[in-house]
C-alpha positions as CSV (number, residue, x, y, z in Angstrom):
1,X,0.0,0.0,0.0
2,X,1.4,3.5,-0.8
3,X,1.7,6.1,2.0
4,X,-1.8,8.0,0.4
5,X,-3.4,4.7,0.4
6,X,-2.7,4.4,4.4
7,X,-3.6,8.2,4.9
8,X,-7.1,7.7,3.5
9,X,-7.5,4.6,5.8
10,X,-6.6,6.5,8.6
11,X,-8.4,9.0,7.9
12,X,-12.2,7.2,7.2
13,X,-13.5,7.6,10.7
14,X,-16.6,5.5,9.9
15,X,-15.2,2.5,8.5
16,X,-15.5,-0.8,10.1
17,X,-12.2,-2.1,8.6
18,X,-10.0,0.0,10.5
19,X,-9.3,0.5,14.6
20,X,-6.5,2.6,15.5
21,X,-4.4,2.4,18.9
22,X,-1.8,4.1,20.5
23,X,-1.2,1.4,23.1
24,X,1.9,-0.5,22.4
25,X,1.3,-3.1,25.2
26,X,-2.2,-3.8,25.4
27,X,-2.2,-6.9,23.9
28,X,-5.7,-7.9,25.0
29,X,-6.9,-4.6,22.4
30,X,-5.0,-6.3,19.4
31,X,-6.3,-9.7,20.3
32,X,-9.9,-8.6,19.8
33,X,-9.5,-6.2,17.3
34,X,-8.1,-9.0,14.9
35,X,-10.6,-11.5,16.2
36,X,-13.0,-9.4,14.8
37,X,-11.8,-8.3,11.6
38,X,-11.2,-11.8,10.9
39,X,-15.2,-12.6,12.0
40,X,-16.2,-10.0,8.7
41,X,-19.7,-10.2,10.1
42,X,-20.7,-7.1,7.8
43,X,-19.1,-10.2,4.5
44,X,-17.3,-7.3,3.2
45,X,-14.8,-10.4,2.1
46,X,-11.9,-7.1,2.6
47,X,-9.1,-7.1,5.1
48,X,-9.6,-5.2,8.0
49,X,-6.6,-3.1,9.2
50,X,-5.1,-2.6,13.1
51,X,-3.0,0.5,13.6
52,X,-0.4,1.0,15.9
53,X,0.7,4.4,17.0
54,X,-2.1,6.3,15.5
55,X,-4.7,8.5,17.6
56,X,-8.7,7.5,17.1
57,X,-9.5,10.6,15.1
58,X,-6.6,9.2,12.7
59,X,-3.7,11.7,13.6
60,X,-0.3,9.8,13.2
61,X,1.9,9.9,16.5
62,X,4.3,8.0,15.4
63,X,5.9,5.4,18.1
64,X,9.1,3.9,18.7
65,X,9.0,0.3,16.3
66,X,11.1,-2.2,17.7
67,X,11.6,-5.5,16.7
68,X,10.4,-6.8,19.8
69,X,6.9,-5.1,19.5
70,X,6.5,-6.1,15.7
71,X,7.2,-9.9,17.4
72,X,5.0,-9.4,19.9
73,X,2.3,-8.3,17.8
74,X,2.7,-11.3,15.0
75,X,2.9,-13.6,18.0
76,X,-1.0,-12.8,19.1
77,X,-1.5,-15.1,15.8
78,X,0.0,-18.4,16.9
79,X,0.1,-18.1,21.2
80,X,-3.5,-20.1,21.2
81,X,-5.5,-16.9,22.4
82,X,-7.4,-16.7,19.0
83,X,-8.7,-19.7,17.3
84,X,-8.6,-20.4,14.7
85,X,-5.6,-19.0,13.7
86,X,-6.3,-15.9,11.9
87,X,-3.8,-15.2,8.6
88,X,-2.5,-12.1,9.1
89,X,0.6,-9.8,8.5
90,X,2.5,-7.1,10.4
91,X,4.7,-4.3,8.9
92,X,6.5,-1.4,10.2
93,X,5.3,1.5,8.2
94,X,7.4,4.9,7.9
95,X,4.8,7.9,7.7
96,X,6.0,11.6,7.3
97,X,4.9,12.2,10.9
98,X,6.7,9.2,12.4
99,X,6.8,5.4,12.6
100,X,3.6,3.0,12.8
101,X,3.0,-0.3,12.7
102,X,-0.3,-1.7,10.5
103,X,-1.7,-5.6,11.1
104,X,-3.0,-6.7,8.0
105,X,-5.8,-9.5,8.8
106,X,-7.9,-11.2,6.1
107,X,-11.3,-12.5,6.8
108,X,-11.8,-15.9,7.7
109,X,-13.2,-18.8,6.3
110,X,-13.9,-20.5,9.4
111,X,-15.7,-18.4,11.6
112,X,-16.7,-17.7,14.4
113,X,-13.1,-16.5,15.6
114,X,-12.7,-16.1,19.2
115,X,-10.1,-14.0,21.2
116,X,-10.0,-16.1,25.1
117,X,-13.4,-17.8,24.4
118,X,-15.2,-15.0,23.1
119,X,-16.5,-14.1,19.8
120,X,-15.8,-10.5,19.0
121,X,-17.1,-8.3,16.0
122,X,-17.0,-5.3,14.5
123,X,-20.0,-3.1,14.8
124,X,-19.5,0.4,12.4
125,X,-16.6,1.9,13.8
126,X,-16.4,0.0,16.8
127,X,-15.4,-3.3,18.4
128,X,-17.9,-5.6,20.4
129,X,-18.6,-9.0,21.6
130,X,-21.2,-11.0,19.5
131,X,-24.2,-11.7,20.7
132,X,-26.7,-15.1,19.5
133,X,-27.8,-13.5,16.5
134,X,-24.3,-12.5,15.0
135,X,-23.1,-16.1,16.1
136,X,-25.4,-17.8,13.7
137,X,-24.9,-15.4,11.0
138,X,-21.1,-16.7,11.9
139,X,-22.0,-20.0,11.8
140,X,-23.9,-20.3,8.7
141,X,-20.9,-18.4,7.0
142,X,-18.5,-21.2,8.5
143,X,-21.1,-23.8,7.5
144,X,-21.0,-22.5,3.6
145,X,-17.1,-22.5,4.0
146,X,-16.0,-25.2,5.8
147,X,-16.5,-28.9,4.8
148,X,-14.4,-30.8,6.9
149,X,-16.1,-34.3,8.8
150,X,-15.5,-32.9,12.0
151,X,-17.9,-29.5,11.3
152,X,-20.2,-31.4,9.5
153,X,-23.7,-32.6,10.7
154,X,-23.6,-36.2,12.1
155,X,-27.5,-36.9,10.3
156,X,-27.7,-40.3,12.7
157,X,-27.4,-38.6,16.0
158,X,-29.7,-36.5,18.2
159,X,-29.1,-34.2,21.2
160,X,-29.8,-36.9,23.3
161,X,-27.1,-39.1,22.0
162,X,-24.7,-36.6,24.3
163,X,-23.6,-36.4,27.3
164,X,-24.7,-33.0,28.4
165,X,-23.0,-33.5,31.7
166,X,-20.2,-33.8,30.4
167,X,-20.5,-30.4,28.3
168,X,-22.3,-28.2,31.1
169,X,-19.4,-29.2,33.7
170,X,-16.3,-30.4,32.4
171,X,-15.7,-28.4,28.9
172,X,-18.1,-25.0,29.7
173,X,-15.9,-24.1,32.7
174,X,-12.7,-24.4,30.5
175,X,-14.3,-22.9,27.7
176,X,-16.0,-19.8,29.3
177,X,-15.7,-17.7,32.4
178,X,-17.6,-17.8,35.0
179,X,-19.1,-14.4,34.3
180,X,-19.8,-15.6,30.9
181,X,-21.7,-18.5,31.5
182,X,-23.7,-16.7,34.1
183,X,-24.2,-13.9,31.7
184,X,-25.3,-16.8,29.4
185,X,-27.9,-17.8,31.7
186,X,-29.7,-14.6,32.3
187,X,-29.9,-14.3,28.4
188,X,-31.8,-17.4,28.5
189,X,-29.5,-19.0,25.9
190,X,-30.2,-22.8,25.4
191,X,-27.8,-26.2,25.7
192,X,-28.1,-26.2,21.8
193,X,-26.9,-22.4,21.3
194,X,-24.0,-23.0,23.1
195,X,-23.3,-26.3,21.8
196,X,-23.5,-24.5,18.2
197,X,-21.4,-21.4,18.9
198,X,-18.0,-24.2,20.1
199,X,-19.6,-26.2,16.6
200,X,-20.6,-29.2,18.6
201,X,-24.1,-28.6,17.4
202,X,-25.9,-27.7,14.2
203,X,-28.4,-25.9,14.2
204,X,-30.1,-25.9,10.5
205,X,-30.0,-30.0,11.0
206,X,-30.8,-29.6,14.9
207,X,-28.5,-32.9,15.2
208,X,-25.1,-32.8,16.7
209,X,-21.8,-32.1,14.6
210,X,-19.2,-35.3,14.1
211,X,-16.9,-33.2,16.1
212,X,-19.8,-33.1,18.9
213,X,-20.5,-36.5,18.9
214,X,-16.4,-37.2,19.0
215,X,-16.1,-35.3,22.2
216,X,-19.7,-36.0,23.7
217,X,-21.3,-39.2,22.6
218,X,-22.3,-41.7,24.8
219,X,-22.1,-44.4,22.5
220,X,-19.1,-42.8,20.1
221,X,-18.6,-45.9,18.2
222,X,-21.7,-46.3,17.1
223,X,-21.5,-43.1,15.2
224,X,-18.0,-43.0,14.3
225,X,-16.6,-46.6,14.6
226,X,-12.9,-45.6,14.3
227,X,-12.8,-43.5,16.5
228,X,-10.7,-45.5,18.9
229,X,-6.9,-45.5,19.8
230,X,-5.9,-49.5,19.9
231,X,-2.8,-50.2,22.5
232,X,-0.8,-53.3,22.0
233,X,2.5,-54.6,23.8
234,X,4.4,-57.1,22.0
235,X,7.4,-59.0,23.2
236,X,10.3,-58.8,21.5
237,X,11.0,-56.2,18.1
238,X,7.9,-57.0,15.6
239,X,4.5,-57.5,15.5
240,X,5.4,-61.8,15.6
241,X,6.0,-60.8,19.0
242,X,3.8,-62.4,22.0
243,X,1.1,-60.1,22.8
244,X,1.8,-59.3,26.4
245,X,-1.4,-56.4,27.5
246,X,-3.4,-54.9,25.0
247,X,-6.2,-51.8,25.6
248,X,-8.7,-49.9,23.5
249,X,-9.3,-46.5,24.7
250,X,-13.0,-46.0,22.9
251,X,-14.7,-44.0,25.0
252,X,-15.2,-40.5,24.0
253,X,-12.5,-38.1,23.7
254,X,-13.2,-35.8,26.9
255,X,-12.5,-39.3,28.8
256,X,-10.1,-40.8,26.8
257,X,-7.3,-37.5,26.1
258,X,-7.4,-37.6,30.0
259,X,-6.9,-41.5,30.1
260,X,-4.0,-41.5,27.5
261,X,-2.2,-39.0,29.4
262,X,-2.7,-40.5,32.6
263,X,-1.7,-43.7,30.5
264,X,1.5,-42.5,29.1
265,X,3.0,-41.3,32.6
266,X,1.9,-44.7,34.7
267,X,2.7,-47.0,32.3
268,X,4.7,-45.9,29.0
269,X,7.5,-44.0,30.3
270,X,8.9,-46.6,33.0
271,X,9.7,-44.2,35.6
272,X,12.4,-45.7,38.1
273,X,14.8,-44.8,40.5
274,X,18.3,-46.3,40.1
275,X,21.3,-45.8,42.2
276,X,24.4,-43.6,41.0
277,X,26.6,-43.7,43.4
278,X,26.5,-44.7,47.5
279,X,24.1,-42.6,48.6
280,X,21.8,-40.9,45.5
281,X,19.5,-42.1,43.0
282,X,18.6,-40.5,39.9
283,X,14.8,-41.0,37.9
284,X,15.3,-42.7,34.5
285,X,12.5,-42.5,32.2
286,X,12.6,-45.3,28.6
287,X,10.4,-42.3,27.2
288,X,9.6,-38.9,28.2
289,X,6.3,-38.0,29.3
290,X,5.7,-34.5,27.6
291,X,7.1,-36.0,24.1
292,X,5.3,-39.0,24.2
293,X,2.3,-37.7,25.1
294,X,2.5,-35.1,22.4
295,X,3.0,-37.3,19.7
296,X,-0.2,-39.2,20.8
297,X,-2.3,-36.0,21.2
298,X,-1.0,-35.1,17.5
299,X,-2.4,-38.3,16.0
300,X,-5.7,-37.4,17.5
301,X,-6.0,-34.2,16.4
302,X,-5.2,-34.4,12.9
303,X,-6.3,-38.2,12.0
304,X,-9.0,-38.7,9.7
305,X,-12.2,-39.9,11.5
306,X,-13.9,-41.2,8.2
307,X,-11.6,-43.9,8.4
308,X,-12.9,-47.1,9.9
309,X,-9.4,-48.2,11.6
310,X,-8.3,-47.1,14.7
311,X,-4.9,-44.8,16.0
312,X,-2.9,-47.8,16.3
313,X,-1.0,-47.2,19.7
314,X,2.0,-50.2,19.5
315,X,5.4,-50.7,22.1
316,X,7.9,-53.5,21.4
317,X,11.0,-53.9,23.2
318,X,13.0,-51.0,21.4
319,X,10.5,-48.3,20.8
320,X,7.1,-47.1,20.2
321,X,5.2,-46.6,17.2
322,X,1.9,-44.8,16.5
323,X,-0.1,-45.3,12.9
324,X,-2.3,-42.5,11.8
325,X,-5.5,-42.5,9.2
326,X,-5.1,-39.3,7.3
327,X,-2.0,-38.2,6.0
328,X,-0.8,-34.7,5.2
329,X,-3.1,-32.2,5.0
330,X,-3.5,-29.2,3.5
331,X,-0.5,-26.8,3.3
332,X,1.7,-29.3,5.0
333,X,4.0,-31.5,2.9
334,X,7.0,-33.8,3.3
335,X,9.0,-30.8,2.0
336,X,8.1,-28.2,4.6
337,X,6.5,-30.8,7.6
338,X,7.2,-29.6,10.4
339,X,7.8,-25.8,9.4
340,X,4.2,-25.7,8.3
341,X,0.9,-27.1,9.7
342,X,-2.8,-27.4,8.7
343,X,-5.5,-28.4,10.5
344,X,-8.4,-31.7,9.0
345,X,-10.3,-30.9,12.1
346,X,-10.9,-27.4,13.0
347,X,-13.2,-28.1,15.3
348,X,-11.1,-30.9,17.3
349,X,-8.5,-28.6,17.4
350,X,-10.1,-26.2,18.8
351,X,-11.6,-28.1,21.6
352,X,-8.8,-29.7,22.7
353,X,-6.7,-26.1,22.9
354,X,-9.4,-25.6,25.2
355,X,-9.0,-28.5,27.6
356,X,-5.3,-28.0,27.8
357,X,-4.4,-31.2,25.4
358,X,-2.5,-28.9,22.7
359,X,-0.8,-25.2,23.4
360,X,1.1,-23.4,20.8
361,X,0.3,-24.3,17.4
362,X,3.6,-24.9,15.0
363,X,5.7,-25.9,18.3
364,X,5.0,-29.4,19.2
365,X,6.9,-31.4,17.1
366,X,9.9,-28.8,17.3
367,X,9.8,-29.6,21.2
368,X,9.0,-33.2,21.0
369,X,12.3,-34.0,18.9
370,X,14.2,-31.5,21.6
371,X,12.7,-34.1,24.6
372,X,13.9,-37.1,23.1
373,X,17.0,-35.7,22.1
374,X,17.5,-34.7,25.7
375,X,16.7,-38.0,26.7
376,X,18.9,-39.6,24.5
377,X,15.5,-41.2,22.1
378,X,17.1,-40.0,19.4
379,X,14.8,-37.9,17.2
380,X,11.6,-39.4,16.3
381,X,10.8,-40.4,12.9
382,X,8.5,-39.8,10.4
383,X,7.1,-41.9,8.4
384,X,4.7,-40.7,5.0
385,X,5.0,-43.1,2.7
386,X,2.0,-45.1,3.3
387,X,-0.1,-41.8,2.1
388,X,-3.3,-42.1,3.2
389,X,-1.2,-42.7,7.0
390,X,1.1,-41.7,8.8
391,X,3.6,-43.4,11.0
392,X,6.0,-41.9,13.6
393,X,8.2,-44.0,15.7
394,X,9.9,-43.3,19.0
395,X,12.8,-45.3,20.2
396,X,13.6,-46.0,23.5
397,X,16.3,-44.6,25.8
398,X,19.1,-46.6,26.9
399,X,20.2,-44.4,29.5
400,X,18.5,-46.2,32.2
401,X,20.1,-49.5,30.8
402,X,22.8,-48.2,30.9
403,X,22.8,-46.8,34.5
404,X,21.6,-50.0,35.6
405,X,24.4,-51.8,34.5
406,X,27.3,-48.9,35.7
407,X,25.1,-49.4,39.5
408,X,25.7,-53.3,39.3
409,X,29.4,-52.8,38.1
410,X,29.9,-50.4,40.7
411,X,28.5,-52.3,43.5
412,X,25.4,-50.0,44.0
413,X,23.1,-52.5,42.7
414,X,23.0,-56.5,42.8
415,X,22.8,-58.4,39.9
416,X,19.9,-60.0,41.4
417,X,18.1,-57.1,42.0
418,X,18.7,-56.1,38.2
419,X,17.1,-59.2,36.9
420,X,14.0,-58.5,39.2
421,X,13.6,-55.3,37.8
422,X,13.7,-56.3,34.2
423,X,11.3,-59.2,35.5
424,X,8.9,-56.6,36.9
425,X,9.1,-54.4,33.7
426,X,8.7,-57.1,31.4
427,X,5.3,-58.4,33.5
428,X,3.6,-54.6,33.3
């Protein structure tokens, strides 16, 4: 944009495309101004514009751009405030009067966007929070956008295939404050209304979303019958292996994120003390917790759910590997994985940023490889060449092997003792 392009933004009081800040630190004001340029409710299908360093009645004051500030502001983007992701640019701009900085965000094609769990808008030239009406003229622009599986209706179920519970008093209080929901209540809004406006529910259908159903449904596999993450342990280094425990977590996935993860730290990563010298022990873990975990949460988020087979969830002797239904999606490619991300399920994703199962978007895999590394796992690998799957395989550490064997040679440790551990590992 040339510098008389900017001025007449500035300028244009009235317009809805255009807030204007002098704040450099109030990063709760950014958040919601992008949140709701990227909602478009007026469909001007234009890119709305945030302005940094310039007075409301569009005098420049020209502020001191840093590269920290133009980091902090592209950082609102990606730190899991505002889902989903809006796309979005930041530039330092040099006007006559001084330095600004302008945020560039295009509408999105997946609304509602919310900033902290709540769904803001632009209303003429200023900035509001949504109420029921503007979420289902949201909706119904998502619902002509998006065709994912997870947004889309599930045609089989009802409202009373859910577990409401479960909705009103484990995912609401995550989701919303407490303010919120009260405020909520006065309004008089219904279990469907707010079903609909986290795209559990749709309302055009009045039948539950797939995403919904995968997060609520009593029954899950009778709507979706691979949805299911299928554990086996096998003796020995392949699948010819005796099969020593198997488990399928099938419940829904409100109960069965929270039963993987307490399932990765009691039984995956082998968590034992082992003497290092006469009087200390240190903790040796075959496979971190956070990494492990991660790479489990990642198959559940981005697997494809019209796929009949299940997450297949397998440890042998050496390692761990995890088989995923969908491959890359979207954007991503072998060329540019992990640099680059998309999301199959927008709504999954969502819902499980908001029960604490998935944080900064782009990060995980850059931190899982730094775990393992750190645990001496080696880095884990990627597999894409079964296409429609993908597999990733973790190896296990041999520090705490390795330990053991320095305690027996040392003397801190009988040999005896060893064998009864491995004995007692190999039985769990």
């Amino acid at each position: 944009m040339t510098t008389e392009e900017i001025r007449i933004l500035l300028n244009d009081l009235e317009s809805d495309l255009v807030e204007r800040t002098i704040s450099t630190t109030n990063t709760d004001k950014f958040g919601q101004a992008i949140c709701a340029f990227a909602n478009d409710l007026p469909g001007h299908r234009l890119p709305g514009y945030l302005f940094i360093g310039v007075e409301d009645n569009g005098t420049v004051k020209g502020i001191n751009v840093t590269d920290e500030l133009l980091k902090n502001v592209a950082a609102i983007r990606t730190d899991g405030n505002i889902q989903p992701q809006p796309s979005m640019t930041v530039e330092k701009i040099a006007m006559p009067e001084g330095d600004i900085v302008m945020v560039k965000v295009e509408p999105s094609v997946f609304p509602p966007v919310k900033y902290k769990g709540r769904i803001w808008i632009r209303i003429g030239p200023r900035r509001g929070v949504a109420n029921e009406d503007d979420e289902r003229i949201l909706m119904e622009k998502r619902r002509t956008n998006v065709t994912s599986f997870d947004s889309s209706p599930c045609l089989n179920a009802t409202i009373y295939d859910m577990d409401l519970q479960m909705f009103k008093h484990f995912f609401l209080p995550k989701a919303m404050t407490d303010d919120e929901i009260e405020e909520d209540r006065k309004e008089g809004r219904t279990i469907k209304d707010q079903l609909t406006s986290f795209g559990f529910f749709d309302i055009q259908y009045d039948c539950p979303t797939n995403a919904g159903m995968l997060f609520f449904a009593k029954k899950l596999r009778r709507f979706i019958p691979g949805a299911y993450v299928q554990y086996v342990r096998f003796a020995g280094k392949d699948r010819a292996g005796e099969i020593l425990t198997e488990h399928e977590f099938k419940d829904n996935l409100c109960v069965v994120l929270l039963e993987l993860d307490t399932f990765v730290e009691t039984t995956i990563i082998n968590r034992r003390p082992i003497p290092v010298s006469a009087t200390r022990e240190d903790q040796f873990v075959d496979y971190p917790y956070w990494a492990t975990r991660e790479l489990l949460m990642n198959a559940v988020c981005h697997r494809d759910y019209t796929s009949n087979g299940p997450i297949q969830f397998y440890q042998y002797d050496d390692r761990i590997e995890i088989m995923n239904h969908g491959g890359l999606y979207g954007r991503a490619n072998e060329s540019n994985f992990p640099r680059v991300n998309d999301y199959r399920n927008i709504v999954v994703a969502e819902a499980m940023k908001v029960l604490g199962f998935v944080n900064r978007h782009s990060r995980g895999v850059l931190r899982v490889q730094k775990d393992l590394k750190a645990n001496e796992n080696g880095e884990a690998i990627y597999d894409f060449s079964y296409h429609m799957a993908v597999m990733v395989t973790e190896n296990k550490s041999p520090r705490g092997e390795k330990a053991m064997n320095e305690a027996v040679a040392n003397g801190f440790m009988t040999k005896n003792r060893q064998k009864n551990r491995q004995k007692n590992r190999q039985s769990s």
